[in-house]
N, C-alpha and C positions, 0 to 999 in steps of 0.2 A: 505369535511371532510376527515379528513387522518387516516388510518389503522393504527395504528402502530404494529412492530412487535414482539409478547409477547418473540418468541425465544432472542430475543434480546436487549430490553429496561433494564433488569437485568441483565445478564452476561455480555453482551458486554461492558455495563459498567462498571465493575468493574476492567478494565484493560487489561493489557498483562495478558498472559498464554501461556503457550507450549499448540501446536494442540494436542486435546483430541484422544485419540486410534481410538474411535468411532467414531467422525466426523470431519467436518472441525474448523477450530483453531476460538478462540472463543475472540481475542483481537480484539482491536481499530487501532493496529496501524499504523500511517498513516492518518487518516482520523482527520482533524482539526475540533474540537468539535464537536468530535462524539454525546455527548448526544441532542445537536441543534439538527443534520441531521435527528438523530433518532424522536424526534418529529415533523419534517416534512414532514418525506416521510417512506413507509415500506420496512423494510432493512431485506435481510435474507439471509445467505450462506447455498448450499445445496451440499451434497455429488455428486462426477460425480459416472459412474459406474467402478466398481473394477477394471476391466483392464485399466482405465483411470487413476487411481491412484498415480502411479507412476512419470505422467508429471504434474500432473495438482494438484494449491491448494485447486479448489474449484469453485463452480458458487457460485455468487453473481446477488441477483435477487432486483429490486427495483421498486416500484409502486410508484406514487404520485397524489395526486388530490389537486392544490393549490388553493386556493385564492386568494391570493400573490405572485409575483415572489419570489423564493428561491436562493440565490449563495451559493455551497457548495465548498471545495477545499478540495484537497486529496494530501497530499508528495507521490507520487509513489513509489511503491516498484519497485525492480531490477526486474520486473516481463513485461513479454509479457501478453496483454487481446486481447482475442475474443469479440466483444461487437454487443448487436443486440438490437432493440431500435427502438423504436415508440414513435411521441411525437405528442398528439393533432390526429387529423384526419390522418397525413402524412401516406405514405406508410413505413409496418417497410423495416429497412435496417440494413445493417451489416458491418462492419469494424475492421478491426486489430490495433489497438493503441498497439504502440512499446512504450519502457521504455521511459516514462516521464521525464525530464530532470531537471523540474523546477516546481515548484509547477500548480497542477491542477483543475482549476475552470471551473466551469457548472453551468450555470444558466436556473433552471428549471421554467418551467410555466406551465400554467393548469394541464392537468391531460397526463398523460405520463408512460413508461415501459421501464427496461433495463435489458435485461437477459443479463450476462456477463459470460466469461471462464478464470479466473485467471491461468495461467500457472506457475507451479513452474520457477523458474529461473534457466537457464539450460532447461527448459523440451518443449519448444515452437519446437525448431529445428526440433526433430522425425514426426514435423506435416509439416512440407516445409523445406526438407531437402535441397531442392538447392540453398540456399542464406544462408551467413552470415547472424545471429540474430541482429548484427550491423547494417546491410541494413536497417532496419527498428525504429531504435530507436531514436527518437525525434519526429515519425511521426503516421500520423492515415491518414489508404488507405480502399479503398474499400476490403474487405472480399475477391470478385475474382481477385485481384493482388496479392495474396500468396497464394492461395490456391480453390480448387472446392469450389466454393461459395454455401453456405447454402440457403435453404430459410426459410428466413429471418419470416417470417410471420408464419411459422408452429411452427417457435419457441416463437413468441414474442404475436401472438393475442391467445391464447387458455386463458380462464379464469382459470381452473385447475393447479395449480401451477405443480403437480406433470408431467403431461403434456407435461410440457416445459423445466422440465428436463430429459425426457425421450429423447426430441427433440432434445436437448444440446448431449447428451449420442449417441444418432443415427449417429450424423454428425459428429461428431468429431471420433468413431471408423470405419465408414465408409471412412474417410482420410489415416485407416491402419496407425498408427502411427511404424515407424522402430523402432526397440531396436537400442540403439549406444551406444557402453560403455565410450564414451568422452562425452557424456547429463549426464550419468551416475556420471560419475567425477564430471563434473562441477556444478552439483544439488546438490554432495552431500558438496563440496568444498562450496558453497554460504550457504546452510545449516549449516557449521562448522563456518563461518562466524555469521548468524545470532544467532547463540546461544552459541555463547565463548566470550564472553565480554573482553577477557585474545588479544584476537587478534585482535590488533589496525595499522599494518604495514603489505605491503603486502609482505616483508622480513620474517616476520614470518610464514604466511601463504605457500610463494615459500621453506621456509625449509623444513616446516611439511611434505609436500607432495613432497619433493625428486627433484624439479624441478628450473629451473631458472625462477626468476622473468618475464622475456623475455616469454618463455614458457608460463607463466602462464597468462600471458595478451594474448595470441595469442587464447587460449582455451578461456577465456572468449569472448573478443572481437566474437568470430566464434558460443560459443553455449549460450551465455547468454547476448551480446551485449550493455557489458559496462566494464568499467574496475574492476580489483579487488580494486584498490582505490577506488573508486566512492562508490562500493559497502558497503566499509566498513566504508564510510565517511554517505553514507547514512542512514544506521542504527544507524550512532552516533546519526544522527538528528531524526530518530526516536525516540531513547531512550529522547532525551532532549525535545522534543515536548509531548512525553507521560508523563514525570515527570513533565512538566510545567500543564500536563491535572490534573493529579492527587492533585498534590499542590491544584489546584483550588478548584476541588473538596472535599479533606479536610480540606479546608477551610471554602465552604460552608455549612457543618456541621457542624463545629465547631464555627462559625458565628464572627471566626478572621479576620483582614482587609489582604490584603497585602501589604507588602513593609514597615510597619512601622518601621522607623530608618535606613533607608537602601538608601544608594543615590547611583544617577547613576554618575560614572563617565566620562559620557561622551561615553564609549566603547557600551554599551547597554545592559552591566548587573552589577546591584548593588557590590557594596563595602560595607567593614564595614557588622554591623549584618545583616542578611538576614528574614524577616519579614514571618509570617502564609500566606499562599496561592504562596506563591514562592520559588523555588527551591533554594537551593544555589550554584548559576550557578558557582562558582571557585571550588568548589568540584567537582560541575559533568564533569566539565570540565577536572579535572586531574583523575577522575574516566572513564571519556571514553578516556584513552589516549594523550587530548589535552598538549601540550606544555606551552599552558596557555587561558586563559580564552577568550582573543579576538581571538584568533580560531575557537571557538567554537563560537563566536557572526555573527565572518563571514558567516561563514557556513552556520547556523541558518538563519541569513537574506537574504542571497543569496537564498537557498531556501522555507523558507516562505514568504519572501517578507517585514518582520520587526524582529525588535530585541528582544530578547528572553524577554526583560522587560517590551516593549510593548506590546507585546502577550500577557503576563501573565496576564496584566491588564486588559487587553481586552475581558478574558474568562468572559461570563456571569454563577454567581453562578444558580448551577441546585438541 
């Protein structure tokens, strides 16, 4: 029987938002049918402790008791995770997962735990300052190859949820994380990203902030370990993959079909009128900057793995 989690089966769904003053940010984004995951497994973010603040967006804690095997996938954000994790009888263990490159699937079974440390982007560095945030991104290593290894078990087997993020909170200021005003920059630079829709090129961004493009790739590459493209390629696709969630879902309210009148031409997203439960991917496409609509199909398939029209299709009404 699965938990599910009250903080979350209502807000979470109901989309984006800006992170709330008081806690951690309360959207989906990223996570391919969110409403699924949420009925499978209990999902919750909890605040770190205040001086942790700063680096970090948030612990993300997950339970599961299946029946069935589960596959979830998640588009990564530009973000570094601490992950600790016990599945089944196994002993728990710990690892660094660097920015995911390509969409992220996990196939879970019986009953299983994962305390996680989402790092803001930018904010990983202050906790292993002596390597490039680069070094690590495509990849997932053991916990003591970047840093004093935790243990794993004080964080991941306590029943008490409250517990475990005490446990989360000990180890991680126990690393003394350094002030740097270039984590600083770069946190706040990926931030201006994430919430300026206006900034689609990273010409505009190397303006804003005084700097050569050159320059600006070398700060990321060094505290946040992806480029400033990437980064703002990636939130396009976030925004297109939350619009396709949404469509869905007022769809299934509204108990409209999708897609009706609306053909594909082939590219992997509709022409012609655009039907209830799907986006009208040529707008969003010149909405988030694209040059034209198969850009954004690239994109999109490159990292989900299918076409923004087959997705669409594919969301089961909730």
């Amino acid at each position: 029987m699965v938990s599910r989690s009250e903080p979350w089966t209502t807000e979470a769904r109901g989309g984006r938002g800006p992170r709330p003053a008081d806690g951690p940010r309360r959207d989906t984004r990223g996570i391919v049918d969110a409403p699924d995951l949420f009925a499978h497994v209990r999902f919750r973010r909890r605040e770190p402790a205040p001086p942790l603040r700063p680096y970090l967006e948030h612990y993300w804690l997950i339970d599961w008791d299946l029946a069935e095997p589960y596959v979830t996938h998640v588009v990564p954000h530009p973000s570094v995770n601490a992950v600790f994790q016990r599945y089944g009888d196994e002993r728990p263990w710990g690892e660094v997962a660097g920015i995911g490159l390509g969409l992220f699937t996990r196939k879970l079974e019986g009953r299983g735990r994962v305390c996680g440390v989402q790092f803001r982007p930018g904010g990983f560095r202050p906790f292993a300052p002596g390597r490039p945030v680069s070094e690590w991104t495509g990849r997932q290593v053991p916990d003591h190859e970047v840093f004093t290894a935790a243990d794993a078990a004080a964080i991941v087997l306590p029943d008490d949820e409250d517990a475990r993020v005490a446990a989360l909170d000990a180890f991680l200021l126990g690393l003394g994380p350094e002030a740097d005003p270039q984590a600083e920059r770069a946190m706040a630079l990926v931030e201006q990203v994430r919430t300026d829709r206006t900034i689609r090129r990273v010409a505009q961004l190397s303006a804003a902030e005084g700097v050569s493009a050159r320059t600006l790739q070398r700060l990321f590459a060094e505290y946040v370990g992806v480029g400033p493209k990437w980064v703002i390629l990636r939130y396009r696709v976030h925004e297109a993959l939350e619009r396709a969630e949404a469509e869905s879902r007022a769809s299934a309210v509204s108990g409209t079909g999708s897609g009706e009148g609306a053909k594909d031409d082939g590219s992997g997203v509709r022409g012609g009128s655009v039907g209830r439960g799907e986006p009208d991917w040529a707008a969003l496409a010149a909405e988030l900057g694209y040059s034209d609509q198969a850009h954004l199909v690239r994109d999109f398939t490159s990292t989900v793995g299918v076409p923004p029209t087959a997705y669409a299709a594919t969301r089961t009404p909730r």
